[in-house]
MIDOSE-595911 format. One line per 5 residues: for each residue x, y, z of N, C-alpha, C, O. Coordinates in Angstrom, 1 decimal. Example, Ala and Ser with C-alpha at 12.3 -4.5 7.8 and 13.67 -1.06 7.14 Angstrom:
# MIDOSE-595911
13.2,-5.7,7.8,12.3,-4.5,7.8,13.2,-3.3,7.8,14.2,-3.3,8.5; 12.8,-2.2,7.1,13.7,-1.1,7.1,12.9,0.0,7.9,13.4,1.1,8.0
***
This chain:
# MIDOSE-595911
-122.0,342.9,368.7,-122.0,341.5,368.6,-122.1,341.1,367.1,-121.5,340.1,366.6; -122.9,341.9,366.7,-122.8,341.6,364.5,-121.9,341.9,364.4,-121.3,340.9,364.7; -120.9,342.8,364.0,-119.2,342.9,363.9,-118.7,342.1,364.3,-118.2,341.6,363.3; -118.4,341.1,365.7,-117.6,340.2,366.1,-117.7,338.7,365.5,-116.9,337.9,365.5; -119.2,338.7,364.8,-119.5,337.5,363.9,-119.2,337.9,362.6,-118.2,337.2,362.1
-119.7,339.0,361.7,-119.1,339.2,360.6,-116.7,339.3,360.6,-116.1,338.9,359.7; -116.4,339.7,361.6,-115.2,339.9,361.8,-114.5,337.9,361.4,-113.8,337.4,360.4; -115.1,337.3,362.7,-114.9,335.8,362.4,-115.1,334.8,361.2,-114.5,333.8,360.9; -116.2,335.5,360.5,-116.6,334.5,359.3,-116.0,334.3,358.7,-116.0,333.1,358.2; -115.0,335.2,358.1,-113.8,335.2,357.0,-112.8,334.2,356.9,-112.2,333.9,355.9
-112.5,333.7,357.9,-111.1,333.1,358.8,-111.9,331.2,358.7,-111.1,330.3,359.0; -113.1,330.9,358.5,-114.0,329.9,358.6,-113.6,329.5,357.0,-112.8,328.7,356.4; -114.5,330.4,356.5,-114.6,330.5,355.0,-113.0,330.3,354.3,-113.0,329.5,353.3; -111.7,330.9,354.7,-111.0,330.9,353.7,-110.4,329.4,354.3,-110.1,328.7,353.4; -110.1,328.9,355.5,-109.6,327.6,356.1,-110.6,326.2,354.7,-110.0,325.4,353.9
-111.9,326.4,354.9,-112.7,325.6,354.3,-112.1,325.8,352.5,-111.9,324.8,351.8; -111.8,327.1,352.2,-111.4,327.0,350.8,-110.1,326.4,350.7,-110.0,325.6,349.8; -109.2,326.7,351.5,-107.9,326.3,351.7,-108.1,324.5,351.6,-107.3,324.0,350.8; -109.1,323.6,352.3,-109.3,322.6,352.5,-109.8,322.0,351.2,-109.7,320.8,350.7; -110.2,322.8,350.9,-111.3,322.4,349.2,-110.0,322.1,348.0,-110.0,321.2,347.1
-108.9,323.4,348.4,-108.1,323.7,347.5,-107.0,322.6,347.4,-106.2,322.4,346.4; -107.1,322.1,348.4,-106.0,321.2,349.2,-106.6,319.5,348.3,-105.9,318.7,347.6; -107.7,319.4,348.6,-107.9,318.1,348.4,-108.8,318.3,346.8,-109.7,317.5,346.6; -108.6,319.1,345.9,-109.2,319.3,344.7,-107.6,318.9,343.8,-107.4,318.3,342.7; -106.6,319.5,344.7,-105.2,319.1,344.2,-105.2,317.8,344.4,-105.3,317.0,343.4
-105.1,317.4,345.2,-104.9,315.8,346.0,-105.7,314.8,344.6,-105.2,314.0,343.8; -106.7,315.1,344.8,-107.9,314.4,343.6,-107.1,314.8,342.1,-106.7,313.7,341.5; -106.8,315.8,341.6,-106.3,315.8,340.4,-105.0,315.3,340.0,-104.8,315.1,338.8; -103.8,315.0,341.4,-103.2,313.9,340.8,-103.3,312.7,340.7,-102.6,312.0,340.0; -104.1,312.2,341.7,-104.6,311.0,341.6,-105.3,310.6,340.2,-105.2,309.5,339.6
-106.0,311.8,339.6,-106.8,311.3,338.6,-105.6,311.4,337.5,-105.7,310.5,336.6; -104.5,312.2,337.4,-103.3,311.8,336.6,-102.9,310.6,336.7,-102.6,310.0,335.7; -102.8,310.0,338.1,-102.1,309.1,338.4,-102.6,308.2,337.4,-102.2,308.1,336.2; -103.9,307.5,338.1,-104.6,306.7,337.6,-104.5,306.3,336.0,-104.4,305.2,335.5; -104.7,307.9,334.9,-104.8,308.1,333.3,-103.3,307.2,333.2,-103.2,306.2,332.5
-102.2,307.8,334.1,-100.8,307.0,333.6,-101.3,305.7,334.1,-100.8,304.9,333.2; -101.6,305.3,334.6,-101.6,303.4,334.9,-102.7,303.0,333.9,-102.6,301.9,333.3; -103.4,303.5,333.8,-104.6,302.9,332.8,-104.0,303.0,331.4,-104.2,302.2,330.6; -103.2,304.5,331.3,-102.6,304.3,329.5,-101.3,302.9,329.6,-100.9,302.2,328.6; -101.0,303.0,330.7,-99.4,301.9,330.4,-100.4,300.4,330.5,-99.9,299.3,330.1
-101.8,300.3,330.8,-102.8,299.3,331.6,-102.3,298.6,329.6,-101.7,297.6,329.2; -103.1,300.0,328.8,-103.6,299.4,327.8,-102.4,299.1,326.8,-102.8,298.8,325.7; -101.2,299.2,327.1,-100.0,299.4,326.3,-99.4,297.8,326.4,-98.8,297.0,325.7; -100.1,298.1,328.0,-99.0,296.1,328.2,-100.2,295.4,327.3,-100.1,294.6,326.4; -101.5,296.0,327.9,-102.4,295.3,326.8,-102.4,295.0,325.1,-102.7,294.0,324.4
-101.9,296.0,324.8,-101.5,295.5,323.3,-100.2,294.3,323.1,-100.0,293.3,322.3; -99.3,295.0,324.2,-97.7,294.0,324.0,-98.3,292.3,323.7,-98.0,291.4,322.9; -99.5,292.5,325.2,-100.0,290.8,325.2,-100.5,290.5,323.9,-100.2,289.4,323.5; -101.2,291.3,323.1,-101.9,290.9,321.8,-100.6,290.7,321.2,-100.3,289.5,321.0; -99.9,291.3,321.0,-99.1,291.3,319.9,-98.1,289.9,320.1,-97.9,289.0,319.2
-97.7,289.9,321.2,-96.8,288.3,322.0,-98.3,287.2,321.4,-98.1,286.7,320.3; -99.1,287.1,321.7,-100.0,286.2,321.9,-100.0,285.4,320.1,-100.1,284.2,319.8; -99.9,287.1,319.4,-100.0,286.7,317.9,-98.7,285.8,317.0,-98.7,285.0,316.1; -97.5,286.3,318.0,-96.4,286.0,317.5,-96.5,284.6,318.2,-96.2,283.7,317.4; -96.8,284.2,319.3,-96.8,282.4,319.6,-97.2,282.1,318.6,-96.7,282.0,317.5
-98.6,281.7,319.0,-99.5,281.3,317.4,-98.7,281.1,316.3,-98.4,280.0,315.9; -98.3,282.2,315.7,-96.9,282.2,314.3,-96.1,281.1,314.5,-96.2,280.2,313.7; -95.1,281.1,315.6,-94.3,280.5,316.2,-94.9,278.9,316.0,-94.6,278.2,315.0; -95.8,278.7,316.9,-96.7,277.4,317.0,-97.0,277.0,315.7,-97.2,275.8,315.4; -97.1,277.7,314.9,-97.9,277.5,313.6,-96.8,277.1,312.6,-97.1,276.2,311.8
-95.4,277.8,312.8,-94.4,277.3,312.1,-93.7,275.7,312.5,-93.5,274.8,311.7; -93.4,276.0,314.0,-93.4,274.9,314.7,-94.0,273.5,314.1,-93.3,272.7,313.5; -94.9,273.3,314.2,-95.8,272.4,313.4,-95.8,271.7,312.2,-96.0,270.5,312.0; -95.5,272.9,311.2,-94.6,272.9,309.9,-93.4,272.1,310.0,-93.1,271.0,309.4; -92.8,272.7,310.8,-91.2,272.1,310.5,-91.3,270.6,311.3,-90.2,270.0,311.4
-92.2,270.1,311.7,-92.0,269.1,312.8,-93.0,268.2,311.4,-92.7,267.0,311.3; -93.7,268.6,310.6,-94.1,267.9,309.8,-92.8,267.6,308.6,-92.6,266.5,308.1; -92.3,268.6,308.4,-91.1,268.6,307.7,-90.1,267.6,307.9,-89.3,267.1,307.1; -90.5,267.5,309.4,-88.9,266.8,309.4,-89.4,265.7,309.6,-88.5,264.9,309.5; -90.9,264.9,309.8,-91.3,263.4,309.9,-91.6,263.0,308.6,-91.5,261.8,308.6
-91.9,263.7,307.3,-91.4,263.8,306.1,-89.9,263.0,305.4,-89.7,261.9,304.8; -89.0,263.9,305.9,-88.0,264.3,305.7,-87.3,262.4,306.7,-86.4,261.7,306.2; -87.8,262.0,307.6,-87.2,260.9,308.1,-87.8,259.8,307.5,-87.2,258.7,307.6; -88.9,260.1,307.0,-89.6,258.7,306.2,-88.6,258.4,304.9,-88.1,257.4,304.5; -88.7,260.0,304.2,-87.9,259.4,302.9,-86.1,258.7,303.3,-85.4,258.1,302.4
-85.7,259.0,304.4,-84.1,259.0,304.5,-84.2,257.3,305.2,-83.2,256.6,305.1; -85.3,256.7,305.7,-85.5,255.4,306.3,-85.5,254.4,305.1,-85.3,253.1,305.2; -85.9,255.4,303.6,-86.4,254.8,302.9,-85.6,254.5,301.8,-85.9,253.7,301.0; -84.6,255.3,301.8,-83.4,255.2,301.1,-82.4,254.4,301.4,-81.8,253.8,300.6; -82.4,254.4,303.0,-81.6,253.2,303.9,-82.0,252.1,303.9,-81.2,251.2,304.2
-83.7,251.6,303.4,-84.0,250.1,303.0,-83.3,250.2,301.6,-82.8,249.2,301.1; -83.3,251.0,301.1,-83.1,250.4,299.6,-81.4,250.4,299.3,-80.8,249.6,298.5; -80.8,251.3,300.2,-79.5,251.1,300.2,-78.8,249.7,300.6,-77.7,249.3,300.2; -79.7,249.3,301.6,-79.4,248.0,302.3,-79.1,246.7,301.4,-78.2,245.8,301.2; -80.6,247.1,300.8,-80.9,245.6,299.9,-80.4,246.0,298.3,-80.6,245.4,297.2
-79.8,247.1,298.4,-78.9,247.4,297.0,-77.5,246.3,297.5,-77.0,245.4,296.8; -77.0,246.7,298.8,-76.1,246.1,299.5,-76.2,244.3,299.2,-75.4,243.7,298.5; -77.0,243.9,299.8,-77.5,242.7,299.8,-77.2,241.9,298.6,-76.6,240.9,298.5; -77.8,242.8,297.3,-77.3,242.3,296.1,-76.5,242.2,295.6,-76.3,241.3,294.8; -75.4,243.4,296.1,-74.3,243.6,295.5,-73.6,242.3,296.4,-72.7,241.8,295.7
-73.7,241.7,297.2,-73.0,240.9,298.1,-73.4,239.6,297.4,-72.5,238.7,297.3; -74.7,239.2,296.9,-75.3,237.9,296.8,-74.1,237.9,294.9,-73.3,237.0,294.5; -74.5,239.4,294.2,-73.8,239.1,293.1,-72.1,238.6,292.9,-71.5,237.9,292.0; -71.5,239.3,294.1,-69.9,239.2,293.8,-69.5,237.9,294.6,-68.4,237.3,294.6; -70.5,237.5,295.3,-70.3,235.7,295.8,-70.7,234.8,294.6,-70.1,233.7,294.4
-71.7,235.2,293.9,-71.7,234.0,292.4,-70.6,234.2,291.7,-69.9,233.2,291.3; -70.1,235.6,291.4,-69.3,235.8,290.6,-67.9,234.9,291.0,-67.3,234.3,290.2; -67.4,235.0,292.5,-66.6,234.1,292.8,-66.4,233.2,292.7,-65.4,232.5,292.5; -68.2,232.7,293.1,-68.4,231.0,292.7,-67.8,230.8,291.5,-66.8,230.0,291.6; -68.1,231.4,290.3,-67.9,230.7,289.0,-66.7,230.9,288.8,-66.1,230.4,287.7
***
């Protein structure tokens, strides 16, 4: 009867290793898996920093040129009053001038 248990034990034991062996693989690619999603996790994570910096820039230029250009329309509004009433004169002078 001790032989027919010692005979059996083996066949227990290597099934259980086999099982160990089985899901120790299983678990190690998962834990690759995971290392690749968490390195690509922190990669898009930088992309975002980096996009995020470049708006900002963007926005920041933006702003500039929109000041630029409300600048830029005050003086051209301001040239067109004075062109106007340069106009004006030139009209009020070559009507005396005809007068006389």
């Amino acid at each position: 009867h001790q032989a027919s248990t010692s005979s059996a034990s083996p066949a227990p034991t290597f099934g259980v290793a086999n099982q160990v062996a089985i899901l120790t693989a299983m678990l190690n690619e998962r834990e690759t898996a995971l290392e690749a999603a968490n390195n690509r996790s922190n990669a898009l994570m930088s992309e975002l920093a980096a996009s995020r910096s470049e708006t900002s820039l963007c926005r920041q230029k933006a702003e500039e040129l929109a000041t630029a250009l409300s600048v830029s329309c005050e003086r051209t509004h301001s040239v067109m009053r004075l062109v106007e009433s340069n106009n004006q004169s030139h009209k009020i002078e070559m009507k005396r001038l005809k007068d006389d």
